[in-house]
C-alpha positions in Angstrom: 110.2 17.8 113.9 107.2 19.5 112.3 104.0 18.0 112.8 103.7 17.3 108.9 106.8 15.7 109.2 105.4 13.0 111.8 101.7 12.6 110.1 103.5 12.4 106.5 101.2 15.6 105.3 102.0 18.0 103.0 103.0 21.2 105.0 100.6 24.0 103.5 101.9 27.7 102.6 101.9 29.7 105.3 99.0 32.2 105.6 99.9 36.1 104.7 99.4 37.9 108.6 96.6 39.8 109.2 96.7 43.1 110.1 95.4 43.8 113.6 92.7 46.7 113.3 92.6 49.0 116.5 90.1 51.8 116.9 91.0 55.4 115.8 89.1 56.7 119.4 92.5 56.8 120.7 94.3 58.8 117.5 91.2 61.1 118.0 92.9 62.7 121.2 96.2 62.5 119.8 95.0 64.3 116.5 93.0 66.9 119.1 96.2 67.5 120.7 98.3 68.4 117.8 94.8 71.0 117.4 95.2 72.0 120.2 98.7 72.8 120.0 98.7 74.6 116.2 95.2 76.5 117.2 97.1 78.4 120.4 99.8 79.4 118.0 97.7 80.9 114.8 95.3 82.1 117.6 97.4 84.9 119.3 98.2 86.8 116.1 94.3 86.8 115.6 94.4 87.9 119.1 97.1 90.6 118.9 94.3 93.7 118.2 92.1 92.8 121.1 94.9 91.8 123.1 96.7 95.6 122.8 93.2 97.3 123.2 92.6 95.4 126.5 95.7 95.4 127.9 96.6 99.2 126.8 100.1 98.3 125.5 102.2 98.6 122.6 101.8 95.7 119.8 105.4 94.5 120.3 105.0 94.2 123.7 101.8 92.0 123.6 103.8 89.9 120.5 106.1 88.6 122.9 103.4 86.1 124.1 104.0 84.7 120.0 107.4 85.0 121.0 107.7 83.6 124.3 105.7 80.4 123.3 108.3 79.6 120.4 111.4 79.4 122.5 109.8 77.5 125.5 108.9 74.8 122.8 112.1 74.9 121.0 114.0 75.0 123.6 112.6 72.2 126.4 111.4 69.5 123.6 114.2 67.2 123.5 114.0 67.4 127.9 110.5 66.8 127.1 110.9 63.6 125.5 113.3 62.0 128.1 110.4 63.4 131.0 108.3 61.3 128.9 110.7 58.3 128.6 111.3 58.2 132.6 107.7 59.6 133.8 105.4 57.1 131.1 104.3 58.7 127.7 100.1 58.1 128.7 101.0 59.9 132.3 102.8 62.8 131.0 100.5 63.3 127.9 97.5 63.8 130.5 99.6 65.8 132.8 101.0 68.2 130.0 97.5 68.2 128.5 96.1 69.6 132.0 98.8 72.1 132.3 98.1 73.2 128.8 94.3 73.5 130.0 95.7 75.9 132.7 97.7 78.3 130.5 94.2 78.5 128.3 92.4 80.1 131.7 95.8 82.1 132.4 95.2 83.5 129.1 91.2 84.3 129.8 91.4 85.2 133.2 94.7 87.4 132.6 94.6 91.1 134.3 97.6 92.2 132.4 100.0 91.2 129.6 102.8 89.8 132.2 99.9 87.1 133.2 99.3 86.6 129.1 102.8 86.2 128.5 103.5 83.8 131.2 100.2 81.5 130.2 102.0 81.0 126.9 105.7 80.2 128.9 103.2 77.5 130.6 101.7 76.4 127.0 105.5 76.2 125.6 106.7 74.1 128.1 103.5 71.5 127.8 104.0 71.2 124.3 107.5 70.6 124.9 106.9 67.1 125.9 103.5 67.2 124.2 105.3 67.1 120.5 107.5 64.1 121.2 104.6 62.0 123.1 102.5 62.0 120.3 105.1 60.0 117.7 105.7 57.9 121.2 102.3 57.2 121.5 101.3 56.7 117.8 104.2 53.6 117.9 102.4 52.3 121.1 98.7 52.6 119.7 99.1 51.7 116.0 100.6 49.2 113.3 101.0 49.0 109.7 99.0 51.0 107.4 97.1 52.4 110.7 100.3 54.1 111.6 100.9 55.4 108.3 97.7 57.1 108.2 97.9 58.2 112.2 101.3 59.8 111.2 99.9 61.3 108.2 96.9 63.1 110.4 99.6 64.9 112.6 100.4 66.8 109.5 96.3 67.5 108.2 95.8 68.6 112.0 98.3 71.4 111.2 96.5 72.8 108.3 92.8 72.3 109.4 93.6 74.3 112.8 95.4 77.1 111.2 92.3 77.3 109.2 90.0 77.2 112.3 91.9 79.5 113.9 91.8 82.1 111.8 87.7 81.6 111.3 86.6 81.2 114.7 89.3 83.4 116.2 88.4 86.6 113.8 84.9 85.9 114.1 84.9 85.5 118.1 87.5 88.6 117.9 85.3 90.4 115.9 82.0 90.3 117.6 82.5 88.8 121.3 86.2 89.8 122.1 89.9 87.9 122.2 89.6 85.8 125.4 86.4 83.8 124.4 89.0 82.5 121.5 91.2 80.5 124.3 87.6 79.5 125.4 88.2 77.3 122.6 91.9 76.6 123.6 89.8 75.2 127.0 87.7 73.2 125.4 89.8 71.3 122.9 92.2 70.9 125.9 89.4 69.0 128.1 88.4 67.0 124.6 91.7 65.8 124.8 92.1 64.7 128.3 87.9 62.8 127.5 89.1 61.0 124.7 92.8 60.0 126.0 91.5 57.1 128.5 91.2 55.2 125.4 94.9 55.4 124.6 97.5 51.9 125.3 99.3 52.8 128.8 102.5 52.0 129.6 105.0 52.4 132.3 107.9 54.9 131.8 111.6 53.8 133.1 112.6 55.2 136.3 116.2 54.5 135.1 117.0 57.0 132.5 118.6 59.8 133.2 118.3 63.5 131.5 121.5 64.8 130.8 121.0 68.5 132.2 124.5 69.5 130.6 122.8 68.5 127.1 119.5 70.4 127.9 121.2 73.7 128.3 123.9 73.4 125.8 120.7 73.0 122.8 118.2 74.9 125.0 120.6 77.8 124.5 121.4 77.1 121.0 117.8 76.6 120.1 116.8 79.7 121.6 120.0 82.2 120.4 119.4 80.9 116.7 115.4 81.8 117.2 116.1 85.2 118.2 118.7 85.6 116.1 116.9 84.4 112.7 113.5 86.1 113.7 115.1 89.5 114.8 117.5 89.6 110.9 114.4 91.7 109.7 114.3 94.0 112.5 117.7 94.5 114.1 119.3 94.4 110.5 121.3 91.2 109.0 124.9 92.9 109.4 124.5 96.6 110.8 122.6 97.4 113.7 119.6 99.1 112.7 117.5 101.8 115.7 115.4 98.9 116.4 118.5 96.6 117.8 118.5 96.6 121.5 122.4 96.9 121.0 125.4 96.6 118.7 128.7 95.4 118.9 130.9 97.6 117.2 127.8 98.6 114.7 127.1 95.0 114.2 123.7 93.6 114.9 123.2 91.3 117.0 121.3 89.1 115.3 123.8 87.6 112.9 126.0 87.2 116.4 123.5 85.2 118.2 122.9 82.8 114.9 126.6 82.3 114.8 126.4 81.2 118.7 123.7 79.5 117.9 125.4 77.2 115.8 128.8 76.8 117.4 126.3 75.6 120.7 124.9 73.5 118.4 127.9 71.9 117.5 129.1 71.5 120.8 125.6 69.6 121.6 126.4 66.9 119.2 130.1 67.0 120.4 128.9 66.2 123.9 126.4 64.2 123.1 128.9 62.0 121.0 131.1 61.7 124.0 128.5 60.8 126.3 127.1 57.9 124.1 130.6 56.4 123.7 131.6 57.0 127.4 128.0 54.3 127.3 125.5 56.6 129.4 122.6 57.9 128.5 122.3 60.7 126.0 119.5 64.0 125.9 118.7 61.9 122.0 120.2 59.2 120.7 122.1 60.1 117.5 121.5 56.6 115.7 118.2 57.8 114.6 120.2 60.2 112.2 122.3 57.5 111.8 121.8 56.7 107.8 121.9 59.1 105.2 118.3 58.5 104.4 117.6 59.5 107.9 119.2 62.6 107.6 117.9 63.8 104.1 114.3 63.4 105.7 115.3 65.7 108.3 116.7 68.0 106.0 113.5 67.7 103.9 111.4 68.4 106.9 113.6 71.5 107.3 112.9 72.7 103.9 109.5 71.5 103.8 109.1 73.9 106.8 110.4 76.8 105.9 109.0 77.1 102.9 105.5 76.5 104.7 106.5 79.3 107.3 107.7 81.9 104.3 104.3 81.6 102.3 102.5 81.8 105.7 104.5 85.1 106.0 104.1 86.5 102.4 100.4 86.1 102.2 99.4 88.0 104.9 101.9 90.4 105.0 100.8 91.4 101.1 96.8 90.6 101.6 96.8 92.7 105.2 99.4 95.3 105.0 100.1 96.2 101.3 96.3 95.7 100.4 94.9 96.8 103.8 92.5 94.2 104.2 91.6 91.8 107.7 92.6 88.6 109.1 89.7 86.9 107.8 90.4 87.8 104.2 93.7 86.1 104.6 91.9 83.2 105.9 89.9 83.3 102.8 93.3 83.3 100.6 94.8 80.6 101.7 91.8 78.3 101.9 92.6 77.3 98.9 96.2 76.2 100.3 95.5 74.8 103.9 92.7 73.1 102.8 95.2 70.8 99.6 97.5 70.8 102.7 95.0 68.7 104.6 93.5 66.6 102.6 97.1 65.9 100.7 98.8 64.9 104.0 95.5 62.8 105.1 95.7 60.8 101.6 99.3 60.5 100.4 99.7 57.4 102.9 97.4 55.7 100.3 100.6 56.2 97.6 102.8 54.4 100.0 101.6 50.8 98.9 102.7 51.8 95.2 105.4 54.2 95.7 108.3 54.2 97.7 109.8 57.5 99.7 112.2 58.4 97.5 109.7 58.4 94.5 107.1 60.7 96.3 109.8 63.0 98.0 111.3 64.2 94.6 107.9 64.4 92.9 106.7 66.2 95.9 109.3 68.8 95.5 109.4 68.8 91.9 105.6 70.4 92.7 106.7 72.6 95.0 109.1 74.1 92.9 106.7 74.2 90.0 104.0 75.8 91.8 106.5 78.6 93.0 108.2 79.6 89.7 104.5 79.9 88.5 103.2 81.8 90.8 106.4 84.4 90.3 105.1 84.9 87.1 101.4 85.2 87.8 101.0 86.4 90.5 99.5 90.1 91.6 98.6 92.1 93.7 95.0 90.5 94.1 95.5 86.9 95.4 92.2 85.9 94.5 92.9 85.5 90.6 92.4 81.6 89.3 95.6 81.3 88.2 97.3 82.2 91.8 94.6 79.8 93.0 96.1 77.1 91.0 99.7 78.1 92.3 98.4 77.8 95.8 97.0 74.3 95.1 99.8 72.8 93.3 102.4 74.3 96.2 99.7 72.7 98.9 99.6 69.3 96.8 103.6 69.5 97.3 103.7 70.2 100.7 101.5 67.9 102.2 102.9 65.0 100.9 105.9 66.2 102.1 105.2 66.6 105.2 103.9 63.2 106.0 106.1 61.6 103.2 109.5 62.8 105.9 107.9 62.4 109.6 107.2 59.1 108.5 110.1 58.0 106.9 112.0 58.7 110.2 109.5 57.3 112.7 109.8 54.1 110.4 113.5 53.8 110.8 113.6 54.2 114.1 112.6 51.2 117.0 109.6 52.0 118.7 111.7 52.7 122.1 113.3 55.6 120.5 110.2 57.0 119.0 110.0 60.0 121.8 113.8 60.6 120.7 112.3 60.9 116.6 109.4 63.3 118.0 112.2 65.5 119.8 114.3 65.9 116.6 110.9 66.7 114.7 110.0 69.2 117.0 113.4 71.3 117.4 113.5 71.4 113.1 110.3 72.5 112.6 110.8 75.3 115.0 114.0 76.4 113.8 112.7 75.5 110.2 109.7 78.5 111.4 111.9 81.0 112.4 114.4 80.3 109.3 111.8 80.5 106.6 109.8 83.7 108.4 113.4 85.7 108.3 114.4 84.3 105.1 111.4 85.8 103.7 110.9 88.9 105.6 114.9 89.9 105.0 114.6 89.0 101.0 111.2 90.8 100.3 112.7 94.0 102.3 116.2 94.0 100.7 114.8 93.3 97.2 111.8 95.8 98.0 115.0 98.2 99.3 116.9 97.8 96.2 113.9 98.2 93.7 112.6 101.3 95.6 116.1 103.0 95.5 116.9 102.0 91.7 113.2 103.6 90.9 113.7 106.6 92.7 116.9 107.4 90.9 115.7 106.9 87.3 111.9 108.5 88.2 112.6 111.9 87.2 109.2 113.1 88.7 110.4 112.3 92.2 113.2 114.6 93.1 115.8 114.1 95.7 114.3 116.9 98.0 110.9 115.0 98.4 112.8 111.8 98.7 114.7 113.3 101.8 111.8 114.2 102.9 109.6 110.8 103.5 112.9 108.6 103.0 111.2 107.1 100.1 114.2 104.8 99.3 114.2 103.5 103.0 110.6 102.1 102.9 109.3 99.1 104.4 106.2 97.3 102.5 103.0 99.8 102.7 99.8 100.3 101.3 99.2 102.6 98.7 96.8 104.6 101.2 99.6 105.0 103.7 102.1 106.2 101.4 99.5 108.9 100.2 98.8 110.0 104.1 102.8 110.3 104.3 103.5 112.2 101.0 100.1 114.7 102.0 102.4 115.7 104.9 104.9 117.0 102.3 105.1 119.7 99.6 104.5 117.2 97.1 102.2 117.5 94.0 99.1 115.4 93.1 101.4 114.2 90.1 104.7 113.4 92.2 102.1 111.6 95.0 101.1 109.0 91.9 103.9 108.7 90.4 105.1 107.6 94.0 102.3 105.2 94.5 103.3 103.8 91.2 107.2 103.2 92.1 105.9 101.6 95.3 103.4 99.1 93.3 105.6 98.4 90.9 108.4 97.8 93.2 106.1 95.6 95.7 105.2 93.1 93.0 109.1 92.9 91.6 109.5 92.0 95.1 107.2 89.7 95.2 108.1 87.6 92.1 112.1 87.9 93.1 111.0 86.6 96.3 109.1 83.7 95.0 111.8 83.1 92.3 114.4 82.3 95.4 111.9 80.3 97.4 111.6 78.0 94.2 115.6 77.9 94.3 115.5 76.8 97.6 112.5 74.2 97.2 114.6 72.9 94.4 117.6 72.3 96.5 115.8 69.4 98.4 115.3 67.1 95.2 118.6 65.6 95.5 118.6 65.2 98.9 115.3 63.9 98.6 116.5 61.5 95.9 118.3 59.7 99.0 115.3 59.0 101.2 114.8 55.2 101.4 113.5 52.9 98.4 111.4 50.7 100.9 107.8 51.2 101.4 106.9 52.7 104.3 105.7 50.2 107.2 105.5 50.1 111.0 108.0 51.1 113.1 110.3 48.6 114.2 110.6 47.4 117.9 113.6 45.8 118.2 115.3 45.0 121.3 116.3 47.7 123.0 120.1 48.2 123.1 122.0 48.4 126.4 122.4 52.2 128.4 118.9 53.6 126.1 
């Protein structure tokens, strides 16, 4: 009996809860490490020049640390977060941290490009468990609104050190040299590792178990469909091109490996299906894909991705190879972008009282899709025009509501003791959301710039077929107007037939270009239905039920 009941009182309404306020000091490393992470990656293209220079070797070879990085990540993350679970997600934060610290002097101290590419294996495989420790630690740190806004600042921390990256990197490349840039690696590493003694500990379960048949069934799945997707460009999407280190019967390899790829992939969730119902311990536990609204996030996050990855690929690759011009230009660029990016994904969470998922998902993509069928008809070949600006900005607005909107949507649905499992899945789709939307653009541009060129050349009666044997002008890959002039002074061709060249290869650049951006808005609008599905709810905290038996 209540004590109103006894005393005769009239019970009074019960008072709405408080939030409990924590201090950000611990989010502070957190958001440092996902820095940390995002600066290492948008550092070593900055690096590549210096790198090559230094080293004395050819640019592919000094690309594989990019490379290497990628499919340590991708392929240990979901081990990572099970190291985490059995080891203690505090513990293995500050260990991984340290190692990272250690690939950052591997890759200052390096004598060649085999100690280079083997400090970015070492960085891979710390942020293999550092990806999925962070949403782990976020549920342990952080409540309500706090958590909203801590998830949120994993996304801004994406934007504001691709930014820094390129800034500090091409200005330390520039004037001091390449290795001072992981200087900076260093330091943000050892800001991490200051600022994490403020962060909730707890004590990892000696009892779980990693399934190792798991690990290698996705780790090989992860990795074939990386190479596969980033090598369509190069060792051609059906027939072998020169580049392809081998064919199969004239096939290229790297439609073979994505189709591996995805039959391993298969046979992971097969397995891992089996396993939970056999009631031991699985490499992730499926039941956070469980709901459709679950699974729409993730395929938003996949498509939120790879539309990020094919801008980040289209900008530069029109802004420093068709226009000539440096790294720090393209930083310049997309300012405009990164910048909406961050403070988009840094404010959205304050839409979440008013709005629920599903609202802001559609909206977001409606943007996104917007903002791309604009620029496809505005856009030039100078990116610096206001109405491209306004494209960016728009696109940005899109995508960083997005990408908070989804990461939280599925660390909300999941209990706070699955939370490492949530960070694994988020991990292995943006990386294979990279690599899809860097080849999906790469391959479209080429094959639309391959079709436009060849049409052009056929109906240009100033270019006859015995100059276009002779620089395999309707074989060209994107140039700058400059380098198609060097090429065409090495032939028999006249001042006249060298412009009207030049013009075939502007025009067809910018069709390109606009065709490209037309499909990319296809592709963004794709997501609004799914997106339609994502919950109704307003986002909250994530839920810590009691943990079910065997997790």
């Amino acid at each position: 009996m209540s004590t109103s009941e006894t005393t005769g009182t009239t019970p009074t309404p019960a008072a709405t809860p408080v939030e409990e306020r924590r201090s950000w000091l611990p989010m502070v490393s957190l958001f440092l490490a996902q820095v940390l992470m995002s600066f290492n990656v948008a550092a070593l293209p900055v690096s590549l020049g210096g790198m090559v220079e230094d080293f004395g070797v050819p640019p592919t070879v000094v690309s594989s640390t990019i490379v290497v990085y990628g499919l340590v990540v991708a392929a240990l993350v979901m081990t990572g977060a099970k190291l985490g679970q059995r080891i203690g997600w505090v513990t293995v934060f500050r260990i991984t941290v340290g190692t990272f610290a250690g690939s950052a002097l591997l890759m200052i101290f390096s004598p060649t490009v085999g100690w280079a590419i083997a400090g970015q294996a070492v960085a891979g495989a710390s942020a293999a468990i550092i990806v999925p420790s962070l949403v782990a630690l976020i549920a342990e740190n952080y409540r309500g609104s706090q958590q909203a806004t801590a998830v949120g600042s994993l996304g801004s921390a994406r934007a504001v050190s691709g930014v820094s990256a390129f800034f500090i990197g091409g200005a330390l490349g520039t004037f001091v040299g390449w290795r001072p840039v992981f200087g900076v690696v260093l330091a943000l590493a050892v800001a991490v590792l200051a600022f994490s003694v403020r962060l909730r500990a707890d004590r990892g379960d000696p009892g779980v178990r990693i399934d190792l048949v798991a690990a290698a069934i996705i780790g090989a799945a992860v990795v074939l469909l990386t190479l596969g997707f980033n090598n369509l460009n190069a060792w051609g999407m059906f027939y072998a091109s020169p580049a392809a280190p081998f064919d199969l019967g004239g096939l290229s390899p790297a439609p073979v490996l994505v189709l591996t790829g995805l039959v391993l992939g298969q046979a992971f969730f097969a397995w891992t299906r089996r396993r939970t119902a056999a009631g031991r311990v699985p490499l992730v536990d499926l039941s956070v894909l469980a709901r459709a609204s679950e699974r729409a996030a993730v395929y938003a996050m996949f498509v939120v991705v790879a539309l990020e990855a094919a801008l980040n690929f289209t900008v530069p690759l029109y802004i420093q190879i068709v226009q000539g011009r440096t790294p720090f230009d393209t930083a310049l660029a997309m300012m405009p972008f990164n910048l909406t990016v961050f403070v988009t994904a840094t404010l959205v969470v304050r839409f979440y009282r008013r709005y629920p998922p599903r609202t802001i998902g559609v909206v977001g993509f409606a943007l996104t899709t917007a903002a791309l069928v604009w620029l496809s008809f505005v856009v030039t070949n100078n990116w610096e025009t206001l109405p491209t600006i306004l494209g960016l900005v728009v696109f940005g607005v899109g995508l960083g509501s997005l990408v908070t909107l989804v990461f939280n949507v599925l660390v909300t649905a999941a209990p706070k003791s699955l939370a490492g499992d949530v960070g694994s899945i988020r991990g292995t789709t943006q990386n294979l959301a990279s690599a899809v939307g860097t080849a999906l653009a790469g391959a479209l541009l080429v094959t639309i710039l391959s079709a436009n060129v060849g049409r052009a050349v056929v109906e240009n009666v100033e270019l006859p077929p015995a100059l276009v044997a002779q620089v395999d002008l309707d074989a060209v890959n994107f140039v700058s107007n400059d380098d198609l002039r060097t090429v065409l002074a090495g032939t028999d061709a006249t001042e006249r037939q060298v412009e009207a060249a030049v013009a075939v290869n502007e025009a067809a650049r910018l069709d390109a270009l606009r065709l490209g951006l037309l499909v990319l808005a296809g592709v963004s609008a794709t997501a609004i239905v799914p997106a339609s599905r994502l919950p109704r709810y307003r986002p909250g905290e994530i839920p810590d039920p009691a943990p079910a038996g065997g997790r």
